[in-house]
N, C-alpha and C positions, 0 to 999 in steps of 0.2 A: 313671320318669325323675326325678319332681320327692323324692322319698322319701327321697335322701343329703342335700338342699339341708335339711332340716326339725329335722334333728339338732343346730339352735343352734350352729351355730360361732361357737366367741368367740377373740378374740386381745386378751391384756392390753393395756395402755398402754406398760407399760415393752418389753415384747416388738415393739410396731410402735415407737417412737421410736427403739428398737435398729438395728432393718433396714430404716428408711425413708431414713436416707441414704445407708448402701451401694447399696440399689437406684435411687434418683435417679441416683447417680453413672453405674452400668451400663447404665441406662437411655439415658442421654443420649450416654452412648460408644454403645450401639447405635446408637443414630437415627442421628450421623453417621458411622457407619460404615455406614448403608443411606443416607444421603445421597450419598456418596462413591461407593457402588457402583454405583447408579441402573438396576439391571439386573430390577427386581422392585417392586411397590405393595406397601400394608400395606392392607388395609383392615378395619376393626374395627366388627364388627354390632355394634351395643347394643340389646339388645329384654328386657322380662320386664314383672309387673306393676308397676302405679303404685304408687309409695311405695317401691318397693326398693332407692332410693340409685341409680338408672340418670345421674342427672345429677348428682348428687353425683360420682359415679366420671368420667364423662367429664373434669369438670374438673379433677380430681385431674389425670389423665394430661396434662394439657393443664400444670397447672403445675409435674408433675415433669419433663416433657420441653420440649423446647423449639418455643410454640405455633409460631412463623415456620414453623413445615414438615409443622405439622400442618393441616387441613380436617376442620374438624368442621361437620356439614353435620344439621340434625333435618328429617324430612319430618312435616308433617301435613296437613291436607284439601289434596287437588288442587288447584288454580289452574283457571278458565277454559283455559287454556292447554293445559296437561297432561293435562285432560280429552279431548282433542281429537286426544291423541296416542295410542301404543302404551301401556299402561299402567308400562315398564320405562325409558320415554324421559328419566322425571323421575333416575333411579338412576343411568343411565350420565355426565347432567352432571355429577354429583356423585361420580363413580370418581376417587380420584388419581392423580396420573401416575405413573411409578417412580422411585422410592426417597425416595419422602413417604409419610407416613401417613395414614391418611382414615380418619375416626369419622363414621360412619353411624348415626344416633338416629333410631331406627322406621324401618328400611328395608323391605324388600322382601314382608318376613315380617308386617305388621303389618296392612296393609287386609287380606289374605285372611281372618287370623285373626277381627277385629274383624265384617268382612261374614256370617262363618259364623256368629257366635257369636248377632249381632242378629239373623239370619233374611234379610240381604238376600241371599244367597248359598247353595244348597244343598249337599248331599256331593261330587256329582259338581265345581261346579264349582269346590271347594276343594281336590281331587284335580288337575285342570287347573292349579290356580295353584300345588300342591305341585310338580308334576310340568316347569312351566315354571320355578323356581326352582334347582332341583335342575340344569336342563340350562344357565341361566345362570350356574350356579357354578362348574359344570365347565368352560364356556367362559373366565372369569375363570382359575380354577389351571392352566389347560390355558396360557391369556396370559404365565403368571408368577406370577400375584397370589397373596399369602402373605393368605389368610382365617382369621379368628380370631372367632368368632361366641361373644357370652355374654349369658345368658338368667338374670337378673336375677329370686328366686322367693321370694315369702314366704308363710308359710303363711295361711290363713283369718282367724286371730285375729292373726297380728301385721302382715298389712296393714292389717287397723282399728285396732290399736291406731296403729302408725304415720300411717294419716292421722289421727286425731283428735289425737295429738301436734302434726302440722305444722300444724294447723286453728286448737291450741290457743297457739300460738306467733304475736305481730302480725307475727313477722317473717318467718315463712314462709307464713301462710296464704292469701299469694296463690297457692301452688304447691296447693291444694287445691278444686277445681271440682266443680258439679255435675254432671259427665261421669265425676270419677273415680268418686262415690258410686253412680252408676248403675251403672257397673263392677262396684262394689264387690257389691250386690245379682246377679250374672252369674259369681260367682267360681267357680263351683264348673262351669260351662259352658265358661269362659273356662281354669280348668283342662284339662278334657278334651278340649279343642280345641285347647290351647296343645301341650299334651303327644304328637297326633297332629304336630301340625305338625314339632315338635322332631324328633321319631320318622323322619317321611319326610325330611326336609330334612339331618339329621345324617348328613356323607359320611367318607369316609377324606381326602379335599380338602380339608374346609367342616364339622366336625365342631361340632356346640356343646359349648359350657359351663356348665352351671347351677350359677348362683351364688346360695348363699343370703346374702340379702340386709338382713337387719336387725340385723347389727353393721359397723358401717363400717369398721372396721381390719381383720376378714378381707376384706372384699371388694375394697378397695384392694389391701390387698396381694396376694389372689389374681390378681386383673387384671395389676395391675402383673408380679409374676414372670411369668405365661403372657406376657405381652406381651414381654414379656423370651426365656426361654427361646426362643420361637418364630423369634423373629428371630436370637438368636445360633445356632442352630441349619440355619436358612436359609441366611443368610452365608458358613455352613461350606462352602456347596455340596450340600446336601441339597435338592433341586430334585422337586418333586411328577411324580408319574406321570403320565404323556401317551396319552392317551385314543387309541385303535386305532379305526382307520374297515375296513372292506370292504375288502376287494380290487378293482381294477379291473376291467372287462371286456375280456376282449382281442378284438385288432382279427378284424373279419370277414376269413373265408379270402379269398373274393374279392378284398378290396381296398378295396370300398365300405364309405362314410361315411354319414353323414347330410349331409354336404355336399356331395361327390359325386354323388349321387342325386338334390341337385336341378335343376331345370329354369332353367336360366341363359336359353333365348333369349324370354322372356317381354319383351315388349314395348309400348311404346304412343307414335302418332303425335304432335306436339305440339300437334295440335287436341283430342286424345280426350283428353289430359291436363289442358289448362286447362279442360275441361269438368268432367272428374274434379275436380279441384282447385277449382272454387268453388264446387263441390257438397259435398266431402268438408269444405274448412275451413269452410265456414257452416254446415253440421252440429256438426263439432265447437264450434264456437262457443257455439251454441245450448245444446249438454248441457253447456257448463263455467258456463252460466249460468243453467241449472236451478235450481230451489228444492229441490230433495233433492240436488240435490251440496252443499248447506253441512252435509248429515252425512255424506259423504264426500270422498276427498280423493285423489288420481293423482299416482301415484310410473308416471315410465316412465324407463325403463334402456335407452338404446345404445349396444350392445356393436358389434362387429365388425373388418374387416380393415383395414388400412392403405389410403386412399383408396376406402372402399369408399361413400363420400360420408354419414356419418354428422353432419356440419357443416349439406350442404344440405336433408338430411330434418328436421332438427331446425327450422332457421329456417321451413321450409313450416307446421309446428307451433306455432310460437309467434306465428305472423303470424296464426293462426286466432283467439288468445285476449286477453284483456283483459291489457297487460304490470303491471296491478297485482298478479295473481292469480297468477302464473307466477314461476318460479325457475329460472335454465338453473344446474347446478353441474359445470364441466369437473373431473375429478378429472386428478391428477399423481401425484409423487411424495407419500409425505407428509413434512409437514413435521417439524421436532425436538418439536415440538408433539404432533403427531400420533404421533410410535414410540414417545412417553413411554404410551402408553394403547391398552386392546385392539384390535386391528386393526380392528372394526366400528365405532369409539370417532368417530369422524369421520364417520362416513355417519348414523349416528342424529344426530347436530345437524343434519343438512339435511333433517329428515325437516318435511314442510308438514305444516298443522294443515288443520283441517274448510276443505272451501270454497276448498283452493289443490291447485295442479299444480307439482312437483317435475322437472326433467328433466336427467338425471345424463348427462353426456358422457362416457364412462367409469365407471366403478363398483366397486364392492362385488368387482367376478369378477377383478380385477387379481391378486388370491391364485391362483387358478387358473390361472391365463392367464399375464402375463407373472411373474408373481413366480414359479409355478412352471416356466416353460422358462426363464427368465433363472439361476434358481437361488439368488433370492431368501432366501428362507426355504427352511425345510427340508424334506423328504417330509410329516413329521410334522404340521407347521403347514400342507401346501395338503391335505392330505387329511382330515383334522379339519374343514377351511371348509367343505367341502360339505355337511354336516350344523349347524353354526354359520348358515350362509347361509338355509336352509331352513327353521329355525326361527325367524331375525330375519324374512324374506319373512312366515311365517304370524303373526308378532304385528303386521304393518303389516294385514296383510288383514284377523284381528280385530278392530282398532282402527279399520274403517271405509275401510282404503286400497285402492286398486285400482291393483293391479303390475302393468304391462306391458313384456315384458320383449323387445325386438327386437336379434338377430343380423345383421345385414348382411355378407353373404358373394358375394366376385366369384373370378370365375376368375383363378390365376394371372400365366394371360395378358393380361387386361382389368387387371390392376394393374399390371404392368413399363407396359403403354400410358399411366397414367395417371402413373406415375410422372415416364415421358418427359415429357409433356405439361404438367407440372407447374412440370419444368426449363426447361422453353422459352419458356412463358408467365409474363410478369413479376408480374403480381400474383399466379401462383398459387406461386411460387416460394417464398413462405415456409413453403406448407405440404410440402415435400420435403427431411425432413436424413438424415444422416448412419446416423442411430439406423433412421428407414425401409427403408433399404436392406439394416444390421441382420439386423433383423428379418426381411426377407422371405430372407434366407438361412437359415432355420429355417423355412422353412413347415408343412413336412411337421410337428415336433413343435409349431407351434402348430396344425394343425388336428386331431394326437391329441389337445390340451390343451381343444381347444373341444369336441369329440365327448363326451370324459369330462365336461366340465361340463353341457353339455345332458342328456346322460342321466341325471346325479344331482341335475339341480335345475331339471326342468322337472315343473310338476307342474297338478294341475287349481286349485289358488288364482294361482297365479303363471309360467303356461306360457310358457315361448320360444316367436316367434315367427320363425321363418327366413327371412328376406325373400333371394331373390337380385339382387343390385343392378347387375348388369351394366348394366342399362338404368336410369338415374336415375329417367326417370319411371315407372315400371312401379313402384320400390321406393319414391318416396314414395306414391303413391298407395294402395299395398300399408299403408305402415304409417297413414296416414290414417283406410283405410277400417276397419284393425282397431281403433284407438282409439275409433272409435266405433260398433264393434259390443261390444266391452268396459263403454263408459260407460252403453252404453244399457241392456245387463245387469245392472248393479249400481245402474241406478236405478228 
């Protein structure tokens, strides 16, 4: 892969002075014309070795186009913070919205490589980190996002000559550290692992670039046209292929669900519940204040029906915990914020670090759910999420987190009840509008809509749990008592 980059390409003086201000010109017509269209992200990998103009070129692009709409974002060692998260949580703050551009300096591609090459990391689990990159990329093109990846390559001898240049230089030799040299002594490692990496991670989507790197006027100007071409090309309406899920299961002959089939008259008196209940919250209590919960951390997701009391179960929950440690996040619509960036773009910023509790009123399944019976998004975009879902779920659970994921489900009939009851009693009055009522005129294809999602993304890291809530106290105690058979599990 690295063998064309090695052939010394050179571009005169007079030859880049020539075409450097035609392309400035085009360049900056593109960007606002991807400003204007706002329908698609740019976002620009920057990876190769040290010394091959990787930060020379970034800033090039930065002063031929115009910065105000660019993000340019370097990642190096984790933060405390970040540590403590999914290892992908630092990347997605750093996504841009649509129709900016985003330069990414040592993204996603660089701890794997680096961990394998020093030994902290073996095959297998540089294949894992290949293999989780590859399916985040496709979620990105799958988004919109127009990926432009280049891989910045100098050969053996002209990476040394070039740092001992910049070394030799008072004005740049701060840019030369004992980490590159150490590097430098790893080259030939750092090769053969760069070069797998390239190999796996280069898609028809997400393709790289290798750029030979140690004359500055090809590599500018290489960068620049690809950065160019790419995007007038885009513009055009040349819109990346859209990743095909499964086929759905079709409904049982019978009739029967997995909602259907369950046991609604489950019950309990309101003595056996406040027993239940300062039993079940001083337990939980206890495990959210363990000394190994501070290397774990509880994401719990309530889903469910319209008044299926997903308000009252939560509040039983949070009365159990310390309110420093805890986070209730109602979700909605999103905001203009929010559509500018991939539809899980919102939910990873709420994700809690080591030692907190997350609990999403609403969530992540609104793609499934109402986006798809509303008709939201397309077939395209809810059928692709159930595979996207699934793979965000198992990098929170890597990273230490414990998904719990609860359905609350009432019979049709116990909702029209409550609905009534809702109108008639004054403080509960706000929770009954117009959209409720809606809604429950589509039952039927919202309980296809929930059927297909529990089957596609209930699994053994992050299982739904189906509570039937006809009876309030029966379903918080229900979800009580699984949270802390869950935590107890995982500590």
């Amino acid at each position: 892969m690295f063998e064309s980059a090695e052939l010394g390409h050179r571009i005169s003086g007079r030859e880049y002075d020539k075409a450097v201000p035609k392309l400035r010109e085009a360049l900056l017509k593109v960007q606002y014309d991807l400003l204007a269209d706002k329908s698609f992200p740019v976002i620009i990998i920057i990876g190769g070795v040290d010394g091959a103009g990787k930060g020379e070129t970034v800033n090039i692009l930065n002063e031929w186009m115009d910065p105000r709409h660019i993000r340019t974002q370097a990642f190096g060692e984790m933060s405390d913070e970040e540590r403590e998260r999914p290892r992908m949580w630092r990347y997605w703050r750093g996504l841009p919205p649509k129709g900016r551009i985003g330069i990414l300096f040592g993204a996603w591609h660089t701890d794997p490589i680096v961990n394998r090459v020093t030994g902290r990391t073996d095959d297998a689990a540089m294949k894992l980190a290949m293999e989780e990159i590859v399916q985040f990329e496709r979620m990105l093109a799958d988004e919109g996002a127009l990926i432009l990846k280049f891989w910045f390559h100098l050969s053996k001898k002209a990476q040394k000559t070039r740092l001992k240049a910049l070394e030799a230089d008072p004005k740049t030799r701060w840019r030369v550290t004992d980490t590159d040299w150490q590097r430098f002594k790893l080259y030939d490692k750092f090769r053969q692992v760069s070069e797998d990496a390239l190999r796996e991670t280069s898609t028809g989507y997400a393709p790289w670039l290798v750029v030979e790197g140690s004359d500055p006027n090809y590599r500018y100007l290489t960068v620049g046209r690809t950065v160019l071409d790419a995007l007038k090309k885009r513009l055009s309406g040349k819109r990346p292929a859209v990743s095909k899920s499964a086929a759905l299961a079709e409904a049982a002959v019978d009739g029967r669900t997995l909602l259907t089939a369950l046991e609604y008259n489950n019950s309990l008196t309101h003595k056996a519940y406040a027993k239940k209940l300062e039993k079940y919250q001083g337990q939980l209590n206890l495990l959210s204040r363990h000394k190994k919960f501070r290397q774990k951390s509880l994401i719990i997701v309530f889903e469910g029906a319209d008044a299926a009391g997903k308000g009252g179960a939560i509040r039983r929950v949070t009365s159990a915990m310390d309110a420093r440690h805890y986070q209730v996040t109602p979700v909605a619509a999103p905001t203009e914020e929010e559509r500018a960036q991939p539809y899980l773009w919102r939910f990873w910023r709420s994700m809690p670090r080591c030692g907190r509790v997350t609990i999403f009123d609403r969530s992540w399944y609104g793609r499934v759910l109402v986006e798809r019976v509303e008709k939201f998004c397309s077939e395209a975009d809810w059928m692709r999420a159930y595979h996207e879902i699934n793979d965000f779920e198992a990098q929170l659970v890597e990273a230490g987190g414990v998904v719990t994921k609860f359905w609350l489900t009432i019979t049709k009939e116990e909702q029209l009840r409550r609905f009534r009851e809702r109108e008639k009693t004054a403080f509960k009055s706000f929770k009954i509008t117009g959209e409720d009522w809606r809604n429950r005129k589509k039952w039927d294809a919202y309980e296809s809509a929930v059927c297909d999602m529990i089957e596609r993304t209930s699994n053994d890291h992050a299982p739904w749990v189906l509570v039937p809530a006809n009876d309030k106290y029966f379903a918080r105690i229900e979800i009580l008592r699984t949270l802390c058979e869950r935590l107890e599990a995982a500590l």
